[in-house]
PDB file with SEQRES, HELIX, SHEET and CRYST1 records, atoms N, CA, C and O in Angstrom:
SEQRES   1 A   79  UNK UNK UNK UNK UNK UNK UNK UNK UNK UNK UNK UNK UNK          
SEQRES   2 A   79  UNK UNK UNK UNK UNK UNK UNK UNK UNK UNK UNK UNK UNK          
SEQRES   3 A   79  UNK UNK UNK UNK UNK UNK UNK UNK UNK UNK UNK UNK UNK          
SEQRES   4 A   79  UNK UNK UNK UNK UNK UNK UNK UNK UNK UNK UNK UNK UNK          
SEQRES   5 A   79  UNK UNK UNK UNK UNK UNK UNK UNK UNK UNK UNK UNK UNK          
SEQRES   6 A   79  UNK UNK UNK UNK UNK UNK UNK UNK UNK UNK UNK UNK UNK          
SEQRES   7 A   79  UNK                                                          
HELIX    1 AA1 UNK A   18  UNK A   27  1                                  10    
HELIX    2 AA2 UNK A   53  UNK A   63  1                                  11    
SHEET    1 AA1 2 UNK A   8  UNK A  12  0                                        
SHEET    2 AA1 2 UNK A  32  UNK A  36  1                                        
CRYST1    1.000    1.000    1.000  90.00  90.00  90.00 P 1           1          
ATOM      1  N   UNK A   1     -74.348 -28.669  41.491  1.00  0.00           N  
ATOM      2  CA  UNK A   1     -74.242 -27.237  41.397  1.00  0.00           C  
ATOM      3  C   UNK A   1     -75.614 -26.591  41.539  1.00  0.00           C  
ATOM      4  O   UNK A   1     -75.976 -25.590  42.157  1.00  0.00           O  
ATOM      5  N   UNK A   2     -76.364 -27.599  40.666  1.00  0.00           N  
ATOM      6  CA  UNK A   2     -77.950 -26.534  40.998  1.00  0.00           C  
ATOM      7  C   UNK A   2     -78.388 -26.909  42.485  1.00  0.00           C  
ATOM      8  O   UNK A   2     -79.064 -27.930  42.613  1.00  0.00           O  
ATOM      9  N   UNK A   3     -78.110 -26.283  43.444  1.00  0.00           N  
ATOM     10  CA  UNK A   3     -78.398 -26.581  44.927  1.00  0.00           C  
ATOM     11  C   UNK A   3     -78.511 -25.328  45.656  1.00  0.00           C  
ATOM     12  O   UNK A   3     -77.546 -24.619  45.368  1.00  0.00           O  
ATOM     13  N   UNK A   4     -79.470 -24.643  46.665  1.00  0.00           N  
ATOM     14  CA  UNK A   4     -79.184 -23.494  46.771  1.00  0.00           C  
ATOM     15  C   UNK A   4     -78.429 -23.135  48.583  1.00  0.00           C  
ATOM     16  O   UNK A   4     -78.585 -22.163  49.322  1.00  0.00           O  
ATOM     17  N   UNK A   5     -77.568 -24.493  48.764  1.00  0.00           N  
ATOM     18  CA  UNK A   5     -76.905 -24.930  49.766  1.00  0.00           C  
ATOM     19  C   UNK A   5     -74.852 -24.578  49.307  1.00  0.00           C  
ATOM     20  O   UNK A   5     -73.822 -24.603  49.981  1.00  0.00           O  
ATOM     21  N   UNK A   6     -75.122 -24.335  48.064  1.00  0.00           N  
ATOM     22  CA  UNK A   6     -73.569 -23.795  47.329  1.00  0.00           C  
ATOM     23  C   UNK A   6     -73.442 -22.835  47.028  1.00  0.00           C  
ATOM     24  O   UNK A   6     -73.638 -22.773  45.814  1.00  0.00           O  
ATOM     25  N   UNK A   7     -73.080 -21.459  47.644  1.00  0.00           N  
ATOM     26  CA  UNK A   7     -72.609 -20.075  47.155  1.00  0.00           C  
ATOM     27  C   UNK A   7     -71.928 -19.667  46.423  1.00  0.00           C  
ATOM     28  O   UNK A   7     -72.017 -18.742  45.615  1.00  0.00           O  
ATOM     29  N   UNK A   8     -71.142 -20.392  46.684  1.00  0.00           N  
ATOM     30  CA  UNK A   8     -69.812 -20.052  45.818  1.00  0.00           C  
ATOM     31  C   UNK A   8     -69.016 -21.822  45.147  1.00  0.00           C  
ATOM     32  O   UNK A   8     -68.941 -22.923  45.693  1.00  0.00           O  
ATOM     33  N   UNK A   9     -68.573 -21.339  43.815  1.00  0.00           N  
ATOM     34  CA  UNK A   9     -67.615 -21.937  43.071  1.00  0.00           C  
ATOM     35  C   UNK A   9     -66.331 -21.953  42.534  1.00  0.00           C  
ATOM     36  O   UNK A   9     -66.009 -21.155  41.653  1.00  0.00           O  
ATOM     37  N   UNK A  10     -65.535 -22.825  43.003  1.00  0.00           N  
ATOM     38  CA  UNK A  10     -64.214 -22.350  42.568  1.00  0.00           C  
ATOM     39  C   UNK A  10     -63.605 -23.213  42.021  1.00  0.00           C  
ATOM     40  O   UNK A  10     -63.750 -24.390  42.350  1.00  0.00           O  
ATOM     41  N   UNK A  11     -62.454 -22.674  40.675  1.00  0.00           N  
ATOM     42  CA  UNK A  11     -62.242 -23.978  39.647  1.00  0.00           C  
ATOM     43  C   UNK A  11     -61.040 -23.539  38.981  1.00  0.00           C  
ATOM     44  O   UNK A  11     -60.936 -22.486  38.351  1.00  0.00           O  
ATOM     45  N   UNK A  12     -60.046 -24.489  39.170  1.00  0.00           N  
ATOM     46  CA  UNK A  12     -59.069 -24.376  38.227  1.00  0.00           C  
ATOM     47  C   UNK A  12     -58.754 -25.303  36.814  1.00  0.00           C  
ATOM     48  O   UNK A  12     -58.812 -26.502  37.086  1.00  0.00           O  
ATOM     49  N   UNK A  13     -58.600 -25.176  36.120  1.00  0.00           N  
ATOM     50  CA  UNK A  13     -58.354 -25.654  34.787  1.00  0.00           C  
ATOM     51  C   UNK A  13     -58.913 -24.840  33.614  1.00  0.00           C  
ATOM     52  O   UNK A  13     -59.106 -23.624  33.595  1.00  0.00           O  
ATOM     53  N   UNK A  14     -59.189 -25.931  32.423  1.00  0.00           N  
ATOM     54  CA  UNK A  14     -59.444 -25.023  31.230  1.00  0.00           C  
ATOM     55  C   UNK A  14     -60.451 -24.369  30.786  1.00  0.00           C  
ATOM     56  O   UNK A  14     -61.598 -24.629  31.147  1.00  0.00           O  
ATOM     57  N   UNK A  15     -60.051 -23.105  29.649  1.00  0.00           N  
ATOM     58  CA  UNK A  15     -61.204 -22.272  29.427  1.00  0.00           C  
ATOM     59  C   UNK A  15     -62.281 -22.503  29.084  1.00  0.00           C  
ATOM     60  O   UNK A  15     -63.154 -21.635  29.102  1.00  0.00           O  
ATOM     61  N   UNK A  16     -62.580 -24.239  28.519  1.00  0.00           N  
ATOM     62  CA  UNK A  16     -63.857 -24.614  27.885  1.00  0.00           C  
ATOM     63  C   UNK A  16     -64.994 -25.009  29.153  1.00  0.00           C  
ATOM     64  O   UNK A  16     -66.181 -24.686  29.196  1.00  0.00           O  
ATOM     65  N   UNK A  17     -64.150 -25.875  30.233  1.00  0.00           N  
ATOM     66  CA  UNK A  17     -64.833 -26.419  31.123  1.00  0.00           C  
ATOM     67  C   UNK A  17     -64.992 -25.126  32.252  1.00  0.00           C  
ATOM     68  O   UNK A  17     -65.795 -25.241  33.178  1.00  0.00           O  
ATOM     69  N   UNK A  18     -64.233 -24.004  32.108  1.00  0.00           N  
ATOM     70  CA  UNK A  18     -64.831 -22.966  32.652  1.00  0.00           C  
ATOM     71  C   UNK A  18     -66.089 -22.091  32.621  1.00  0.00           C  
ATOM     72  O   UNK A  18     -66.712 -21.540  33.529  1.00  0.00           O  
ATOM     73  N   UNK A  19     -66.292 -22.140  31.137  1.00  0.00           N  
ATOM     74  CA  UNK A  19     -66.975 -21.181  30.596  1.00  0.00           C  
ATOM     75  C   UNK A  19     -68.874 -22.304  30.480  1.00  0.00           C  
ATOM     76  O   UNK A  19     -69.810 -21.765  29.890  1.00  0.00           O  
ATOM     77  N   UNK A  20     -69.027 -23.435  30.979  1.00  0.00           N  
ATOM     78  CA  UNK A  20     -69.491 -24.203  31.489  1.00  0.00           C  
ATOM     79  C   UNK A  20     -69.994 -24.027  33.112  1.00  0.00           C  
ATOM     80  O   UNK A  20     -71.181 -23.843  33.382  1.00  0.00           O  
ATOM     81  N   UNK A  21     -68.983 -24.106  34.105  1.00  0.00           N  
ATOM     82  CA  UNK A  21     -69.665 -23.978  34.992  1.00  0.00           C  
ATOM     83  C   UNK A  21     -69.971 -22.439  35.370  1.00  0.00           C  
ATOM     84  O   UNK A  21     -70.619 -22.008  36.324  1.00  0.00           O  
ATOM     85  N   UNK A  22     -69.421 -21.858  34.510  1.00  0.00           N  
ATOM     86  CA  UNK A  22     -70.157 -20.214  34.374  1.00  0.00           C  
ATOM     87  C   UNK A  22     -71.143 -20.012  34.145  1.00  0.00           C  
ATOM     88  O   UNK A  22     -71.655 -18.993  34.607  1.00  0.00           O  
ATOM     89  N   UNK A  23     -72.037 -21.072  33.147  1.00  0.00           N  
ATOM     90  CA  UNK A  23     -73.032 -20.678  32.540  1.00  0.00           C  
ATOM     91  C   UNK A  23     -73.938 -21.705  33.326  1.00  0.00           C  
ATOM     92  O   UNK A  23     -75.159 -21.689  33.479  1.00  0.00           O  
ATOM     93  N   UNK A  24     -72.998 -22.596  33.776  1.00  0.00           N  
ATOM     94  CA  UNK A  24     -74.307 -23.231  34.888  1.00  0.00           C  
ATOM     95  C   UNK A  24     -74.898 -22.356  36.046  1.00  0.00           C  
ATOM     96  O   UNK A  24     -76.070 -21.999  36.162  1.00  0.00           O  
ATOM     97  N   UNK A  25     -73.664 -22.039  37.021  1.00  0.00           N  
ATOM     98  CA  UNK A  25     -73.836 -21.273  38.054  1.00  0.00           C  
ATOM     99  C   UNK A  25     -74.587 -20.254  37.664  1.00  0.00           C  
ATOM    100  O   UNK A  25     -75.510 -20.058  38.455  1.00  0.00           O  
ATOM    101  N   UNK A  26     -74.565 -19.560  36.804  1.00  0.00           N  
ATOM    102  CA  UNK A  26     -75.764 -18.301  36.233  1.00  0.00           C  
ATOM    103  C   UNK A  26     -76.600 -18.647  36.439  1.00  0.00           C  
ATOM    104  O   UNK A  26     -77.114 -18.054  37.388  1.00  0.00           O  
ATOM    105  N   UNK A  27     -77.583 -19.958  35.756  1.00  0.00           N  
ATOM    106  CA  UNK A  27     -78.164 -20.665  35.232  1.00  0.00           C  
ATOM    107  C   UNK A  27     -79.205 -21.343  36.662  1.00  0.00           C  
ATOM    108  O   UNK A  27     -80.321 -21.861  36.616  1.00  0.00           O  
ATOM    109  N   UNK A  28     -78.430 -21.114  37.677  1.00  0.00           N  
ATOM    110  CA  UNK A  28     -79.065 -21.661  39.192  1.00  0.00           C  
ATOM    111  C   UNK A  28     -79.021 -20.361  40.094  1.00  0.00           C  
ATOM    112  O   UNK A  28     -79.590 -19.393  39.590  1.00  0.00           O  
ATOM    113  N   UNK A  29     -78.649 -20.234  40.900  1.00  0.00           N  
ATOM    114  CA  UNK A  29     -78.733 -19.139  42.340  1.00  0.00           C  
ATOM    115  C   UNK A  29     -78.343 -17.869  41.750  1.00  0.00           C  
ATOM    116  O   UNK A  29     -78.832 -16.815  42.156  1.00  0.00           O  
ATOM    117  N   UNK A  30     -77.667 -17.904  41.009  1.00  0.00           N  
ATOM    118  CA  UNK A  30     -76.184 -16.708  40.385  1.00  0.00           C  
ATOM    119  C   UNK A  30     -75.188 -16.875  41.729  1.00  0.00           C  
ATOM    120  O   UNK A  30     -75.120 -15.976  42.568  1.00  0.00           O  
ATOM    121  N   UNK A  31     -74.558 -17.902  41.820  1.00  0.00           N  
ATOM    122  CA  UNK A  31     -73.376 -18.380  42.550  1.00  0.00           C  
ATOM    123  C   UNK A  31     -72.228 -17.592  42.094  1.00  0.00           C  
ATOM    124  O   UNK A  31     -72.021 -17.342  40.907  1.00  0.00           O  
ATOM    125  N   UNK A  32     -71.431 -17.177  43.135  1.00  0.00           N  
ATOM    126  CA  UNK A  32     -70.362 -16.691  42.606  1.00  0.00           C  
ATOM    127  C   UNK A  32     -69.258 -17.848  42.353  1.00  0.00           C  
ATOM    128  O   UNK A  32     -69.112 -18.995  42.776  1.00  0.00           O  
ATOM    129  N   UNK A  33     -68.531 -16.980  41.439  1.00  0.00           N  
ATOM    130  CA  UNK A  33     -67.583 -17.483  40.787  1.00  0.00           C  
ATOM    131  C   UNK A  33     -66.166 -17.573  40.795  1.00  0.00           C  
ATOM    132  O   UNK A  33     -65.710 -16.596  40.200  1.00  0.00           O  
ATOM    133  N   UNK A  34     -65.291 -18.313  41.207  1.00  0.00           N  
ATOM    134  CA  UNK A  34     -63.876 -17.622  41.025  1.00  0.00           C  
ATOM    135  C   UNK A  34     -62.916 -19.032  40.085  1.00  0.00           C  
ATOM    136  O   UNK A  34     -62.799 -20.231  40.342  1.00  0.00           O  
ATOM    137  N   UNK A  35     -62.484 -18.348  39.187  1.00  0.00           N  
ATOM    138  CA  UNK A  35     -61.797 -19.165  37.825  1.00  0.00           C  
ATOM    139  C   UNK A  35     -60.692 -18.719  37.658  1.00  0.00           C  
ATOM    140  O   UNK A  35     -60.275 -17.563  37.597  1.00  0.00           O  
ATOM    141  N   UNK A  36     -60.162 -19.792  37.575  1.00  0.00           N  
ATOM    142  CA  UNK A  36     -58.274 -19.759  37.037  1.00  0.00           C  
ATOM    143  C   UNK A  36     -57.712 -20.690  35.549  1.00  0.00           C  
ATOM    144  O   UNK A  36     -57.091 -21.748  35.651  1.00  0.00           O  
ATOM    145  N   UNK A  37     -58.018 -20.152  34.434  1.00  0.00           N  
ATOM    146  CA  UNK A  37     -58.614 -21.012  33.147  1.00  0.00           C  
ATOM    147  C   UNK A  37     -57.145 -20.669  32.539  1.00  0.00           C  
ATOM    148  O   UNK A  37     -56.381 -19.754  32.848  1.00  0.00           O  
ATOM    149  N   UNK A  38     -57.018 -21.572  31.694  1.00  0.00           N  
ATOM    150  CA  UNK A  38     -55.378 -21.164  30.741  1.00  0.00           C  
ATOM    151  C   UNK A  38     -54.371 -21.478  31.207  1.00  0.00           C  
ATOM    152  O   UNK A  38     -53.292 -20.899  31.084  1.00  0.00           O  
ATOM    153  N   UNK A  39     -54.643 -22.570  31.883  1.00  0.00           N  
ATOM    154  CA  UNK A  39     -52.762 -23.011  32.115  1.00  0.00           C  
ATOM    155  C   UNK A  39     -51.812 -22.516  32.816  1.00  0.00           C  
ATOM    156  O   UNK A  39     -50.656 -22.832  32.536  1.00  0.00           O  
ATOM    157  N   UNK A  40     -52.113 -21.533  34.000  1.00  0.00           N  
ATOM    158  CA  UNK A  40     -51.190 -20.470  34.749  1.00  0.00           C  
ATOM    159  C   UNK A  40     -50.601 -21.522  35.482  1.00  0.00           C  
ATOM    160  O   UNK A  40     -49.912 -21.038  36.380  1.00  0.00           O  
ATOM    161  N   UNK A  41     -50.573 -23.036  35.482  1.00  0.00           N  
ATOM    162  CA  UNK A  41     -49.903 -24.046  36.510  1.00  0.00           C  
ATOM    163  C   UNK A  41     -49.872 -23.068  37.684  1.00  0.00           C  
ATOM    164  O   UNK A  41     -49.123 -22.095  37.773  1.00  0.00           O  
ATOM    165  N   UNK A  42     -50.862 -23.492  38.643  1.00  0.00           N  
ATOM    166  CA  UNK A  42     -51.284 -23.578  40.214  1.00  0.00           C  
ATOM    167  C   UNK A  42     -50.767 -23.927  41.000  1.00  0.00           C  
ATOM    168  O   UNK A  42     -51.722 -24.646  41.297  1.00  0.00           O  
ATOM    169  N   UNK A  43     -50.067 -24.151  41.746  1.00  0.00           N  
ATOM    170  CA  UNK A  43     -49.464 -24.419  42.577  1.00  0.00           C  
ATOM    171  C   UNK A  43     -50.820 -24.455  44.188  1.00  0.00           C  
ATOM    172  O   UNK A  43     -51.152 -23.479  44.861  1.00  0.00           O  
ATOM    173  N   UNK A  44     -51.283 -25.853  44.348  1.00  0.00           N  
ATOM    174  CA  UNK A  44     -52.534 -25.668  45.665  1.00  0.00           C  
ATOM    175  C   UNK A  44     -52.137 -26.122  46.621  1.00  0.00           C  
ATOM    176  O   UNK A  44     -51.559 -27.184  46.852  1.00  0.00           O  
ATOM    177  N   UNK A  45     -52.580 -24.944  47.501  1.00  0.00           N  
ATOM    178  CA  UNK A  45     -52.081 -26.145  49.330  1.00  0.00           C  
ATOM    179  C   UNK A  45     -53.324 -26.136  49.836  1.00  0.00           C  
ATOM    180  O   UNK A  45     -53.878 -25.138  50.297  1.00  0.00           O  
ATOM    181  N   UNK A  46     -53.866 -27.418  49.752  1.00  0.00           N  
ATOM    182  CA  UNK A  46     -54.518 -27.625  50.546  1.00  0.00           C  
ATOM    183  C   UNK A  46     -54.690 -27.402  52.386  1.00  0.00           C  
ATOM    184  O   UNK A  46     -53.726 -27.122  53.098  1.00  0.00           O  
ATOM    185  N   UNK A  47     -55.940 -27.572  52.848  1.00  0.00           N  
ATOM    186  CA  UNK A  47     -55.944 -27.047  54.327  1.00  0.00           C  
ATOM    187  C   UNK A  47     -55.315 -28.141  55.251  1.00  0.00           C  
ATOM    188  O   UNK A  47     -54.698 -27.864  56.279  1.00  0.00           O  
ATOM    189  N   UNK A  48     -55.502 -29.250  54.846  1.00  0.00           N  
ATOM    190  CA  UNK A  48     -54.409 -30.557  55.682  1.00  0.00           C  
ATOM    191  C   UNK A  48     -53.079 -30.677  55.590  1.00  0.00           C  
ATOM    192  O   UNK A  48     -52.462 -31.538  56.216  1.00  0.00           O  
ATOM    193  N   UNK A  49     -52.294 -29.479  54.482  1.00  0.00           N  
ATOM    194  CA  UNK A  49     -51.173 -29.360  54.238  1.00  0.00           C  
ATOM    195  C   UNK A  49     -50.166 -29.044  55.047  1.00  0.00           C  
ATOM    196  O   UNK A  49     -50.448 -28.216  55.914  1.00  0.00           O  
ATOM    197  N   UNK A  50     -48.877 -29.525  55.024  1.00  0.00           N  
ATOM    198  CA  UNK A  50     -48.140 -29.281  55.726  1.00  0.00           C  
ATOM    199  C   UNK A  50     -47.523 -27.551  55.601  1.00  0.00           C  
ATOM    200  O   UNK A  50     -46.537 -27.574  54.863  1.00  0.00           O  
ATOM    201  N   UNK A  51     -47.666 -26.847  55.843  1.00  0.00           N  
ATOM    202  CA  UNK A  51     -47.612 -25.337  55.060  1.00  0.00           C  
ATOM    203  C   UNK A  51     -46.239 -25.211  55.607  1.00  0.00           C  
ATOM    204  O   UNK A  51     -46.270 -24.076  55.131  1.00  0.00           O  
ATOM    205  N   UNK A  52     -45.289 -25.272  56.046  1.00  0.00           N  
ATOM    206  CA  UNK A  52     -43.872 -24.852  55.967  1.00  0.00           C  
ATOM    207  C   UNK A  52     -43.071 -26.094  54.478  1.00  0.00           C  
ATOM    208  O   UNK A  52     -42.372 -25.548  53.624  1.00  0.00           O  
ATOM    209  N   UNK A  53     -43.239 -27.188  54.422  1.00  0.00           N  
ATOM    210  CA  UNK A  53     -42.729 -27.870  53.681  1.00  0.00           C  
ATOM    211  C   UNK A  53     -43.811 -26.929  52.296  1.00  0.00           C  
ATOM    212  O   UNK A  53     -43.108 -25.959  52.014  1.00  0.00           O  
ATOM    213  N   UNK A  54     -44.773 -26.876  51.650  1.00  0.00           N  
ATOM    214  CA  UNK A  54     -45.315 -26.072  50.835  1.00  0.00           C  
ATOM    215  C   UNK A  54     -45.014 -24.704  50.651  1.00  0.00           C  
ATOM    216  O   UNK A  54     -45.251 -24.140  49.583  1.00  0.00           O  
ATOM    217  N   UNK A  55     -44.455 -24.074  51.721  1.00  0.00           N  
ATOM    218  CA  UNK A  55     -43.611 -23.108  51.347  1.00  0.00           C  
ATOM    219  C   UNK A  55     -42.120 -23.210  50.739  1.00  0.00           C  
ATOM    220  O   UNK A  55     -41.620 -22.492  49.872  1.00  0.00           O  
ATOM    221  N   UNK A  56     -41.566 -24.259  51.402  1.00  0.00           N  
ATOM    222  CA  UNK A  56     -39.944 -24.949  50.896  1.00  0.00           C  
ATOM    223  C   UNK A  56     -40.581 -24.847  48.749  1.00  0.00           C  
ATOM    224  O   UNK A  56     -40.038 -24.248  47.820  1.00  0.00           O  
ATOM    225  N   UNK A  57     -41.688 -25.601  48.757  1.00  0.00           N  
ATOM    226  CA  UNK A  57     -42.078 -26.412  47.520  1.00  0.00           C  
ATOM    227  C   UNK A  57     -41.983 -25.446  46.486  1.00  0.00           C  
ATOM    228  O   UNK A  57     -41.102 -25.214  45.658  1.00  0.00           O  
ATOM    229  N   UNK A  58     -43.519 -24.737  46.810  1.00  0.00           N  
ATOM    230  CA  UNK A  58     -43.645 -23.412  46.073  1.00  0.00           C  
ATOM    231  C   UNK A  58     -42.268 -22.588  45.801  1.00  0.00           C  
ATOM    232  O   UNK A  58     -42.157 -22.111  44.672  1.00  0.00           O  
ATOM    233  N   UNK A  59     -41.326 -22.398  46.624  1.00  0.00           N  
ATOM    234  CA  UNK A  59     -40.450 -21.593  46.334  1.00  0.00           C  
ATOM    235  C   UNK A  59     -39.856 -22.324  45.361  1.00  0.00           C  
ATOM    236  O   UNK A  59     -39.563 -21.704  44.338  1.00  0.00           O  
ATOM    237  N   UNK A  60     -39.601 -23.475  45.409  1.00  0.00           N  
ATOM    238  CA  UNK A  60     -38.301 -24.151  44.612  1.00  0.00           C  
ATOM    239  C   UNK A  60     -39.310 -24.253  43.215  1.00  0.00           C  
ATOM    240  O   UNK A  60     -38.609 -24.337  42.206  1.00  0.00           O  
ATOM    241  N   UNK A  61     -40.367 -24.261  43.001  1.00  0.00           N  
ATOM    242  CA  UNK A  61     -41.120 -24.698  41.566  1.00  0.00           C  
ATOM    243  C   UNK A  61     -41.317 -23.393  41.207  1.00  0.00           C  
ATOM    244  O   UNK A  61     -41.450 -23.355  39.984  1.00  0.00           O  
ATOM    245  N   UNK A  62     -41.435 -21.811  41.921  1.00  0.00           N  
ATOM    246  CA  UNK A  62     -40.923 -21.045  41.040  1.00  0.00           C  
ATOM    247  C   UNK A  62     -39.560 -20.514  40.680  1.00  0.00           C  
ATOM    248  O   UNK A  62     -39.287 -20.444  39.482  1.00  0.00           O  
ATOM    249  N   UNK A  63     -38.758 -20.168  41.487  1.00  0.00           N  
ATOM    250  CA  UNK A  63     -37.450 -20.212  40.909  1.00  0.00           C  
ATOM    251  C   UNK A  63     -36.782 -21.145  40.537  1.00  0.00           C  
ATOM    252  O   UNK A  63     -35.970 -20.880  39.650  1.00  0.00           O  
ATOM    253  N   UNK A  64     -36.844 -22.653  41.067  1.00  0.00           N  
ATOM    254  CA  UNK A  64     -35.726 -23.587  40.126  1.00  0.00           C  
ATOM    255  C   UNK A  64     -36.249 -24.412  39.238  1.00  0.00           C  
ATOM    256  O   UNK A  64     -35.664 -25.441  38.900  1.00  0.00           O  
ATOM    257  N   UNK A  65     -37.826 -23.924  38.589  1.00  0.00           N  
ATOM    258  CA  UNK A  65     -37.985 -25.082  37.858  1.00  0.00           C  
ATOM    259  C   UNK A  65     -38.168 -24.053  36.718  1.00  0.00           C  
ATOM    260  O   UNK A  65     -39.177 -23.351  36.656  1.00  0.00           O  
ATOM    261  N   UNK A  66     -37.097 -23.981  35.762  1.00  0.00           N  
ATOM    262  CA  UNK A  66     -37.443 -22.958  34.389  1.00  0.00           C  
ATOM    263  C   UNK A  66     -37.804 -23.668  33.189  1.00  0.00           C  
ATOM    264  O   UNK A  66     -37.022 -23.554  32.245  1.00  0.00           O  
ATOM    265  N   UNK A  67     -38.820 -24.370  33.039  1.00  0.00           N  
ATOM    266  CA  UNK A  67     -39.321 -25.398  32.282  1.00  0.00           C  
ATOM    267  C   UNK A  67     -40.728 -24.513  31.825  1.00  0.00           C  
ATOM    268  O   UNK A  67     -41.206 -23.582  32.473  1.00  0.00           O  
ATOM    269  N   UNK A  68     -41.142 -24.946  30.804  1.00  0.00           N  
ATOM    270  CA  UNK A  68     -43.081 -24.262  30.606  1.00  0.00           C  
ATOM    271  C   UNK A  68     -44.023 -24.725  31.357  1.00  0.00           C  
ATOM    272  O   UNK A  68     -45.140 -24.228  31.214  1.00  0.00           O  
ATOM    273  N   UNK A  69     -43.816 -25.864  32.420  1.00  0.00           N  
ATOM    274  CA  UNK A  69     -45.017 -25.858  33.347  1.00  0.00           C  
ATOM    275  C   UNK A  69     -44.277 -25.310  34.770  1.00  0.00           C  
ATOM    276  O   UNK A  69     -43.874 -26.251  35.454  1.00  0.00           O  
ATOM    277  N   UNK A  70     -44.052 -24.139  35.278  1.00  0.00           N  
ATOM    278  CA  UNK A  70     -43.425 -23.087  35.870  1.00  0.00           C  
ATOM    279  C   UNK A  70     -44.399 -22.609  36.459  1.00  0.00           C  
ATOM    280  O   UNK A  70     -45.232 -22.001  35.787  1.00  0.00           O  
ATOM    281  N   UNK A  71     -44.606 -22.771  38.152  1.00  0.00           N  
ATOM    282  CA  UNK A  71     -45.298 -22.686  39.093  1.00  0.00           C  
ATOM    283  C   UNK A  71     -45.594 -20.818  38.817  1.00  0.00           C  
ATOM    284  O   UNK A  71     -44.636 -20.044  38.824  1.00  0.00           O  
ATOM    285  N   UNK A  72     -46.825 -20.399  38.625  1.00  0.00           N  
ATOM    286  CA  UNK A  72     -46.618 -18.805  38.362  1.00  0.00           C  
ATOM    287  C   UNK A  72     -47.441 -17.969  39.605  1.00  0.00           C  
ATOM    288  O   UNK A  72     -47.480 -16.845  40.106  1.00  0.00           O  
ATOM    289  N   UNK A  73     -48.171 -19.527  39.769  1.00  0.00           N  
ATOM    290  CA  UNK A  73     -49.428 -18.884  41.074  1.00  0.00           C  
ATOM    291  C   UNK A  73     -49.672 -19.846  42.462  1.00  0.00           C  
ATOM    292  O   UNK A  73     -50.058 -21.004  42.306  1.00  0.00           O  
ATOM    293  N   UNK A  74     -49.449 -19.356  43.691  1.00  0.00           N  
ATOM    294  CA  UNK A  74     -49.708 -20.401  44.548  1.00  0.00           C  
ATOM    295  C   UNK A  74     -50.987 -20.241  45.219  1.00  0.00           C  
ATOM    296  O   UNK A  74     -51.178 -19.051  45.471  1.00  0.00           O  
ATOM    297  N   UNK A  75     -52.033 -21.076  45.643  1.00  0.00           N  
ATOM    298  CA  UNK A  75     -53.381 -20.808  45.847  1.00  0.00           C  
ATOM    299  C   UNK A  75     -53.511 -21.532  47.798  1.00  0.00           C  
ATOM    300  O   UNK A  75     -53.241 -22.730  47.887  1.00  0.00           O  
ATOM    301  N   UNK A  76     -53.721 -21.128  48.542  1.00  0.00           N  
ATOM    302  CA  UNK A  76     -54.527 -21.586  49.818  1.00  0.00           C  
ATOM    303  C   UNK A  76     -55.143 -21.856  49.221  1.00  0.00           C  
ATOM    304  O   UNK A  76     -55.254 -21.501  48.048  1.00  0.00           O  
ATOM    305  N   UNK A  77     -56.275 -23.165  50.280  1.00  0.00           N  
ATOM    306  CA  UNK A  77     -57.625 -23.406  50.067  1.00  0.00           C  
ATOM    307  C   UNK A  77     -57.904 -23.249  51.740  1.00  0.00           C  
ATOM    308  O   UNK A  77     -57.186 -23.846  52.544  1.00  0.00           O  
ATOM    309  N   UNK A  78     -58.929 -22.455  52.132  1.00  0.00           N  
ATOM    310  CA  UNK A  78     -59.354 -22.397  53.400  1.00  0.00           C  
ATOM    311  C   UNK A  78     -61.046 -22.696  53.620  1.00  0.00           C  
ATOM    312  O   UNK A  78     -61.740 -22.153  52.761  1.00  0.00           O  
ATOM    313  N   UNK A  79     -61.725 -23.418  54.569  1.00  0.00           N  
ATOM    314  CA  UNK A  79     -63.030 -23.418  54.791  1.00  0.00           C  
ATOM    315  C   UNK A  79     -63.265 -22.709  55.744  1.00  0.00           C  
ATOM    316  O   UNK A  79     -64.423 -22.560  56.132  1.00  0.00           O  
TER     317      UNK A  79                                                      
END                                                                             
């Protein structure tokens, strides 16, 4: 992270290990930041993804899965 070849950071999981690379990234360039902390279960498609079957996916994990880990957010990743 301390590299001034990384602009940006992006991170999903919890609020402790968030609030970490927050204070790193400050801590070096002032990298921006983008955080998804607290459990909102993510739903990621990667860029090698098949994106019509990930659309089938995503749909069915938010409407047919009514359980507490309940797809709430779906994320691209693009370079």
């Amino acid at each position: 992270m301390n590299t001034p070849y990384c602009l940006q950071i992006a991170f999903t999981g919890s609020t402790e290990t968030g609030k970490i690379i927050l204070e790193l990234a400050a801590k070096s360039n002032l990298k921006a930041v983008t955080l998804e902390l607290g459990g909102k279960s993510p739903f990621i498609v990667c860029e090698d993804a098949d994106v019509d079957k990930a659309v089938e996916l995503a749909h069915f994990a938010l409407f047919f899965n009514q359980v507490c880990p309940t797809t709430v957010r779906t994320m691209l990743v693009s370079v």
